[in-house]
One Martini backbone bead per residue (centre of mass of N, CA, C, O) as a GRO file, in nm:
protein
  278
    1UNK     BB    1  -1.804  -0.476  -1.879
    2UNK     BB    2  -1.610  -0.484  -2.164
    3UNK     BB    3  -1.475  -0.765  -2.302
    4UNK     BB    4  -1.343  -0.656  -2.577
    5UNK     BB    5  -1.123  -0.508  -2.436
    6UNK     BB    6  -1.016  -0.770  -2.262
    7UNK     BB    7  -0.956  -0.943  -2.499
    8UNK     BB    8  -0.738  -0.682  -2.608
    9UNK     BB    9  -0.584  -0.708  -2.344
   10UNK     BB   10  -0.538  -1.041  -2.340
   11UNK     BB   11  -0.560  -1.200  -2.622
   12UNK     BB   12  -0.827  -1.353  -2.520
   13UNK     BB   13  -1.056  -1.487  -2.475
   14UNK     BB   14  -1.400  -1.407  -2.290
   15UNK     BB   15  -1.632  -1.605  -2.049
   16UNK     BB   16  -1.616  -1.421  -1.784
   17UNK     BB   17  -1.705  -1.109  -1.545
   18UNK     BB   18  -1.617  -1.119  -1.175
   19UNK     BB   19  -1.682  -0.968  -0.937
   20UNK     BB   20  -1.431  -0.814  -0.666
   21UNK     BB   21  -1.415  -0.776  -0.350
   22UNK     BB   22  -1.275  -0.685  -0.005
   23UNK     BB   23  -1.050  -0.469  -0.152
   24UNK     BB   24  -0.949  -0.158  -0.110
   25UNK     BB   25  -0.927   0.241  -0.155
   26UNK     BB   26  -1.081   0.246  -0.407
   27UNK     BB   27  -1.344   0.277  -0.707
   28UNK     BB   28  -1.192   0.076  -0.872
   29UNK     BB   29  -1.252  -0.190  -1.088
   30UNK     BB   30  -1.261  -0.542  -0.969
   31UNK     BB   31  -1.190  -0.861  -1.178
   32UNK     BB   32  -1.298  -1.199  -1.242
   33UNK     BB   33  -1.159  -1.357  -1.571
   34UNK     BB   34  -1.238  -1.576  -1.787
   35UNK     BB   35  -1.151  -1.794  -1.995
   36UNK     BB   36  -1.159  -2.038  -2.248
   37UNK     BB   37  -0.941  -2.238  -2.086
   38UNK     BB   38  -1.027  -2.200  -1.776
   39UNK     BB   39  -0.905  -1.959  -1.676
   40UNK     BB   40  -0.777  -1.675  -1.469
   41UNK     BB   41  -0.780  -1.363  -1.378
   42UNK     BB   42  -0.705  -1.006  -1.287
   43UNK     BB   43  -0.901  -0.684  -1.314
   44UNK     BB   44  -0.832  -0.315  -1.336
   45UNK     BB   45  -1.060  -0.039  -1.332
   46UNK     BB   46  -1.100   0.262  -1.407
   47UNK     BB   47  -1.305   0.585  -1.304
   48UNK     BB   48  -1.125   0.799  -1.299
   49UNK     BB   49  -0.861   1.022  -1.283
   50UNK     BB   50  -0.737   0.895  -1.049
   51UNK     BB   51  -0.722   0.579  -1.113
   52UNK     BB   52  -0.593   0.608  -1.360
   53UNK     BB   53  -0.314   0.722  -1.275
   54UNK     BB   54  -0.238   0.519  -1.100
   55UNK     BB   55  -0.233   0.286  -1.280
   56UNK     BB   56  -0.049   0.367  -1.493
   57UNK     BB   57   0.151   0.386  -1.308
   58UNK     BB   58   0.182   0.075  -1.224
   59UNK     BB   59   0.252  -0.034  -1.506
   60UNK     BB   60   0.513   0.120  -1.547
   61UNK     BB   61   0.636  -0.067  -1.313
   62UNK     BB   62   0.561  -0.348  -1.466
   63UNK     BB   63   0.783  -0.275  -1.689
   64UNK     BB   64   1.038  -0.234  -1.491
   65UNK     BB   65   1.022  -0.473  -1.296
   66UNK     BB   66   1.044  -0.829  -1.249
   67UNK     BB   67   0.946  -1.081  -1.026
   68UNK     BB   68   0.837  -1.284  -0.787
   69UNK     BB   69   0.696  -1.092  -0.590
   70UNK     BB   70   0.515  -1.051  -0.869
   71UNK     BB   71   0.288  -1.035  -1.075
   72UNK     BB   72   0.173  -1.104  -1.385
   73UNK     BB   73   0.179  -0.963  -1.674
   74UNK     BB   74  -0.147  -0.994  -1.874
   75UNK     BB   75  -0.285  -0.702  -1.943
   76UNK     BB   76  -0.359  -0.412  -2.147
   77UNK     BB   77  -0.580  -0.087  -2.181
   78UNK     BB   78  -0.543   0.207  -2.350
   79UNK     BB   79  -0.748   0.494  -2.497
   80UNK     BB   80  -0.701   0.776  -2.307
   81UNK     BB   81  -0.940   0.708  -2.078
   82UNK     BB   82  -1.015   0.736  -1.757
   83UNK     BB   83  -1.028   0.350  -1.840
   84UNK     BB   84  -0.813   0.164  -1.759
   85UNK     BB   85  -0.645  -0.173  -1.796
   86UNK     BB   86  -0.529  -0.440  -1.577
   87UNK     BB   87  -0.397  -0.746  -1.625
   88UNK     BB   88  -0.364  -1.016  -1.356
   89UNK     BB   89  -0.247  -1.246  -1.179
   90UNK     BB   90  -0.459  -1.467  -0.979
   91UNK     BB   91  -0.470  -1.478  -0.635
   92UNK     BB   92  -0.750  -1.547  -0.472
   93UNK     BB   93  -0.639  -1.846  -0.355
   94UNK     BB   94  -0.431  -1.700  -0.173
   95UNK     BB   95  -0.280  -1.609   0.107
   96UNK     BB   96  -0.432  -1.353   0.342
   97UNK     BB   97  -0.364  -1.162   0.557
   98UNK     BB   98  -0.534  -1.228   0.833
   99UNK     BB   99  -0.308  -1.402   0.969
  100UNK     BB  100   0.022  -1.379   1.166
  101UNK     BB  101   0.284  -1.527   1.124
  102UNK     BB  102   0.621  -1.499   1.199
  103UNK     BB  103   0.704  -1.658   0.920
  104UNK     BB  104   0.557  -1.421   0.743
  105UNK     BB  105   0.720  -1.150   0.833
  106UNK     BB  106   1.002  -1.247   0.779
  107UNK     BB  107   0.896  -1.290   0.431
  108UNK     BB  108   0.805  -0.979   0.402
  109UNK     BB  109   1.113  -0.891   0.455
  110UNK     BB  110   1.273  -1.003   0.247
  111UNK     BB  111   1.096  -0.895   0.017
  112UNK     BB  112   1.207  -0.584   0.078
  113UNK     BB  113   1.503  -0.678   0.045
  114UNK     BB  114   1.494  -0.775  -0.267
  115UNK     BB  115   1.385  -0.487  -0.355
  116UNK     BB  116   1.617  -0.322  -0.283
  117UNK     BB  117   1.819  -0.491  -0.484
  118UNK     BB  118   1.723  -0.392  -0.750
  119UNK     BB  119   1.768  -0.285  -1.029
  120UNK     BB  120   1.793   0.026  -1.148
  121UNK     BB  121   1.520   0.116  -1.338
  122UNK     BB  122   1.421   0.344  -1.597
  123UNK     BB  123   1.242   0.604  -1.456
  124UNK     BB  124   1.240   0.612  -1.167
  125UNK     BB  125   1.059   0.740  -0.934
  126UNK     BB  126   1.109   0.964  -0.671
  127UNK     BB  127   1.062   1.057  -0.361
  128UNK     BB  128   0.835   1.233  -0.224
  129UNK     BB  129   0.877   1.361   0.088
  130UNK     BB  130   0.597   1.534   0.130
  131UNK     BB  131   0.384   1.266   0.105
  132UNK     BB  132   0.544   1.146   0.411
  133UNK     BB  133   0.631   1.433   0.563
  134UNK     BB  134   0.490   1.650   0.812
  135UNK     BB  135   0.256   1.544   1.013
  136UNK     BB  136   0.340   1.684   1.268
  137UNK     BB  137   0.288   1.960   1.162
  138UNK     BB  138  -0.005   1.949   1.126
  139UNK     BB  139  -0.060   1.882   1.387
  140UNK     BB  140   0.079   2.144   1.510
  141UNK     BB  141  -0.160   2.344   1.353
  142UNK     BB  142  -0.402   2.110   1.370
  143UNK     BB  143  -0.504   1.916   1.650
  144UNK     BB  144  -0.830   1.819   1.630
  145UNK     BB  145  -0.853   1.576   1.480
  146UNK     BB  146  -0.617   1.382   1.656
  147UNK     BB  147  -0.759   1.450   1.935
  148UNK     BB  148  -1.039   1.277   1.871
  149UNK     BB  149  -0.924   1.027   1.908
  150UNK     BB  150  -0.780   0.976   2.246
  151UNK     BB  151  -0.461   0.928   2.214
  152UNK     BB  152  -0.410   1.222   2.368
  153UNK     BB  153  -0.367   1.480   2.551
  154UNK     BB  154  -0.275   1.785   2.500
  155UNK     BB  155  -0.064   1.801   2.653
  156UNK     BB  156   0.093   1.523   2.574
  157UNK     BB  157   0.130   1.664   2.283
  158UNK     BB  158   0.285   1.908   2.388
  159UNK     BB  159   0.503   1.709   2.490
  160UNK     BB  160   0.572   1.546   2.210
  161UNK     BB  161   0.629   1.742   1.936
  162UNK     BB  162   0.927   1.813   1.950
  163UNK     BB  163   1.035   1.504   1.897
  164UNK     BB  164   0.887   1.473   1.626
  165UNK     BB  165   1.003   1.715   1.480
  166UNK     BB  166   1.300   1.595   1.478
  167UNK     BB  167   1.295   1.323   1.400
  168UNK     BB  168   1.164   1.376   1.106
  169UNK     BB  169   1.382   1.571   1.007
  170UNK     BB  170   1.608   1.352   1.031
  171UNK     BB  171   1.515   1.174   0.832
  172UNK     BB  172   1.585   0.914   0.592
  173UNK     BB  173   1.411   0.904   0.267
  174UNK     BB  174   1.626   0.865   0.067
  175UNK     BB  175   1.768   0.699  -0.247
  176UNK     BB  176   1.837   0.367  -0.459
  177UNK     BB  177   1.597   0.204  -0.345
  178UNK     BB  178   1.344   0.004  -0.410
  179UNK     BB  179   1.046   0.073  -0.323
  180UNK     BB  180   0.665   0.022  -0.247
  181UNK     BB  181   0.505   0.218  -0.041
  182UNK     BB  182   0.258  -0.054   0.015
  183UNK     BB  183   0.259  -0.225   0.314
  184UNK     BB  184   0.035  -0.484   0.345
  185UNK     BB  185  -0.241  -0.693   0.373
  186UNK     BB  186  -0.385  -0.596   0.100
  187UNK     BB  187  -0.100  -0.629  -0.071
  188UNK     BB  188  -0.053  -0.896   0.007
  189UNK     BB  189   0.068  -1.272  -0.072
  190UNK     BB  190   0.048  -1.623  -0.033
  191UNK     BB  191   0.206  -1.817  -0.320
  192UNK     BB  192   0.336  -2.092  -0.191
  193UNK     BB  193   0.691  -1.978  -0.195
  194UNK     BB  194   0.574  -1.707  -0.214
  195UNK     BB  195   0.590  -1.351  -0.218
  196UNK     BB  196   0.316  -1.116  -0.324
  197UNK     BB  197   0.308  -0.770  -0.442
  198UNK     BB  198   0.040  -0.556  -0.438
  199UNK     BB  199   0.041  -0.219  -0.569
  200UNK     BB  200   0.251  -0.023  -0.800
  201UNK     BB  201   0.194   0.289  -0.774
  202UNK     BB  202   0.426   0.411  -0.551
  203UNK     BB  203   0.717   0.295  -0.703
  204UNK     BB  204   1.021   0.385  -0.606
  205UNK     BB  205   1.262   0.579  -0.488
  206UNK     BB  206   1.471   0.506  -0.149
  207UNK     BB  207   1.441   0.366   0.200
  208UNK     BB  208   1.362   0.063   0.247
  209UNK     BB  209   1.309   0.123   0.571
  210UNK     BB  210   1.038   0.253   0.530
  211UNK     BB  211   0.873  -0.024   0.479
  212UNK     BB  212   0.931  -0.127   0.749
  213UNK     BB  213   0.807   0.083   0.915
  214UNK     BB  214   0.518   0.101   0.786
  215UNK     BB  215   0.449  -0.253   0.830
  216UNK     BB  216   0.474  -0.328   1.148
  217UNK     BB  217   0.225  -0.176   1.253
  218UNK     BB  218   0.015  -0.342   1.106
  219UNK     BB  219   0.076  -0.612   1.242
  220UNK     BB  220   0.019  -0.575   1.484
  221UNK     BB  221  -0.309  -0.409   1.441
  222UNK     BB  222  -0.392  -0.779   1.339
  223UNK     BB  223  -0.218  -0.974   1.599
  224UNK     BB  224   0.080  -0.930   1.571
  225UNK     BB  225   0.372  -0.845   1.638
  226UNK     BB  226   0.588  -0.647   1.759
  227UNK     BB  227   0.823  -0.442   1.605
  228UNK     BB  228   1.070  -0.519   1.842
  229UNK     BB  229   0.981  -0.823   1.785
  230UNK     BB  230   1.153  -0.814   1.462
  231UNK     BB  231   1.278  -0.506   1.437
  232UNK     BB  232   1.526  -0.263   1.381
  233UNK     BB  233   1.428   0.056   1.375
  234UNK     BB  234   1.451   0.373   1.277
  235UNK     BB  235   1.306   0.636   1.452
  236UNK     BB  236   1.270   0.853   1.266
  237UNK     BB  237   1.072   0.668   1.111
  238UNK     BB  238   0.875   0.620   1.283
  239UNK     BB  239   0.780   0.937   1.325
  240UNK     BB  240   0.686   0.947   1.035
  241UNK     BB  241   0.445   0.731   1.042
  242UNK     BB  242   0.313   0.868   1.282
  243UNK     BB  243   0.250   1.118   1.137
  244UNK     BB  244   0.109   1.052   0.879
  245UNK     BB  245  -0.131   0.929   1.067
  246UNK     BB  246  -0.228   1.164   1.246
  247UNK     BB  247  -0.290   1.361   1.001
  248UNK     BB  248  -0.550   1.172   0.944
  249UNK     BB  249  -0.721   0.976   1.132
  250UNK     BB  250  -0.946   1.230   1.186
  251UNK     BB  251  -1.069   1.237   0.937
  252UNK     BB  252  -1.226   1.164   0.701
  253UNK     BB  253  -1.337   0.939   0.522
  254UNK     BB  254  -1.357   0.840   0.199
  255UNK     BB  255  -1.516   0.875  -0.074
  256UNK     BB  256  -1.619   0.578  -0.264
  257UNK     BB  257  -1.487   0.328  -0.112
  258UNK     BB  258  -1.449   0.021  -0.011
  259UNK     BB  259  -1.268   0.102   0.235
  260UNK     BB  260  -1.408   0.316   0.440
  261UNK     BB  261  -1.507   0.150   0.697
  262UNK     BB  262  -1.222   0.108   0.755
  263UNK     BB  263  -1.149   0.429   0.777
  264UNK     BB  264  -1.322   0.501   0.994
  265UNK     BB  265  -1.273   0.672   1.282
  266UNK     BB  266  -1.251   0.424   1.463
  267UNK     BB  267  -1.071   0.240   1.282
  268UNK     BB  268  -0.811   0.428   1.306
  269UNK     BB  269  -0.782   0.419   1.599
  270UNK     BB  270  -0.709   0.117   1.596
  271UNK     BB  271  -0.502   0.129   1.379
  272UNK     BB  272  -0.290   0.391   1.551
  273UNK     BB  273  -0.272   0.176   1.825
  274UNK     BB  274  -0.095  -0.013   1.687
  275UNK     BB  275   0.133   0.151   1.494
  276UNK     BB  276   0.157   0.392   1.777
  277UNK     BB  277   0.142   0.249   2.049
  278UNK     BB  278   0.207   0.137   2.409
   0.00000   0.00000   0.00000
């Protein structure tokens, strides 16, 4: 990492900077950075074209965003290059579930709740339908990746896919509240009295209700409470979130992320049958 960058983009002196592993689904560099006061950052640089693009909407989210729920931004470096940086408060000393007590997930409903309350700020992007809706369609063209996986066999897929697509084609994805749009265990976490939510590179405008169920069946997923004994969720979304997760789940895992291995074969079909299985 280049400190001179790092540096310019967070205006103070930089005297280490500590690889960070661990968490993440794409293969930016993320590292813990020291400052000359001791104090510590989180940075996070792009390496390739996808990663920038990523990165890019991220930042410009925290530009529109500003509230308790987020990190506080510490600085970018954008060159025009691959590679931009951006800078957050280091949360890695805070709670990362899991696991989860029920009053944890109470708290990550709440701020779920007061992000869909934010005034919209201009420029925000709508949500496109079709990056969220669809997965039903995809199995039911082809449905040999998702029937690999033994979550169900061909017969009971013939038998359950006709109320999946009627299901999914009703559901309301669209609104005009903020919503976050990759709520999960590894981009939240608890720092003192706060609920706060990184990776804002997803942030659009659409339906609130969409976070809590897509939210919901992966805590079941890593040993928390059921979503049905937590919150009722509009059954058409529920039915959206797992047609997305059915057209991919049996994929190749993604090539060189550092989440791959937790992507695997294997690994999705568990975290599948947590997310919507009975």
């Amino acid at each position: 990492m280049d400190t001179e960058r790092l540096t310019w983009a967070i205006g103070e002196p930089v005297v280490r900077v500590t690889p960070f592993g661990g968490r993440g689904y794409t293969p930016a560099r993320r590292m813990i950075v020291e400052l000359a006061d001791g104090t510590t950052v989180f940075a996070k640089q792009a390496v390739n074209e996808y990663t920038a693009g990523e990165l890019r909407r991220e930042h410009a989210n925290y530009l529109r965003l500003d509230a308790s729920f987020m990190p506080r931004l510490r600085g970018w470096d954008d060159d025009g290059s691959v590679e931009p940086i951006l800078v957050l408060d280091d949360l890695s000393g805070a709670h990362w579930p899991p696991p989860w007590r029920l009053d944890q997930v109470r708290q990550v409903l709440d701020t779920i709740t007061a992000i869909g309350r934010q005034p919209v700020p201009d420029g925000m992007p709508v949500l496109d339908e079709s990056s969220i809706n669809g997965g039903w369609q995809t199995v039911a063209e082809d449905p040999e990746p998702f029937l690999s996986l033994g979550l169900c066999t061909r017969a009971g897929l013939n038998w359950m896919l006709p109320t999946m697509l009627e299901a999914s084609a009703a559901a309301k994805l669209s609104g005009d509240s903020v919503v976050h749009l990759d709520v999960r265990s590894d981009n939240l976490c608890f720092s003192g009295d706060r609920t706060v939510f990184v990776d804002w590179n997803h942030s659009c405008l659409a339906n609130p209700e969409l976070d809590r169920a897509a939210f919901l069946p992966s805590v079941h997923a890593e040993g928390g409470p059921r979503p049905d004994d937590v919150a009722d969720i509009d059954i058409t979304l529920v039915a959206v979130v797992a047609g997305f997760f059915a057209a991919r789940a049996g994929l190749p895992p993604v090539p060189d992320a550092p989440g791959c291995a937790r992507s695997s074969a294997s690994s999705w079909k568990w975290r599948c049958r947590g997310r919507f299985g009975r």
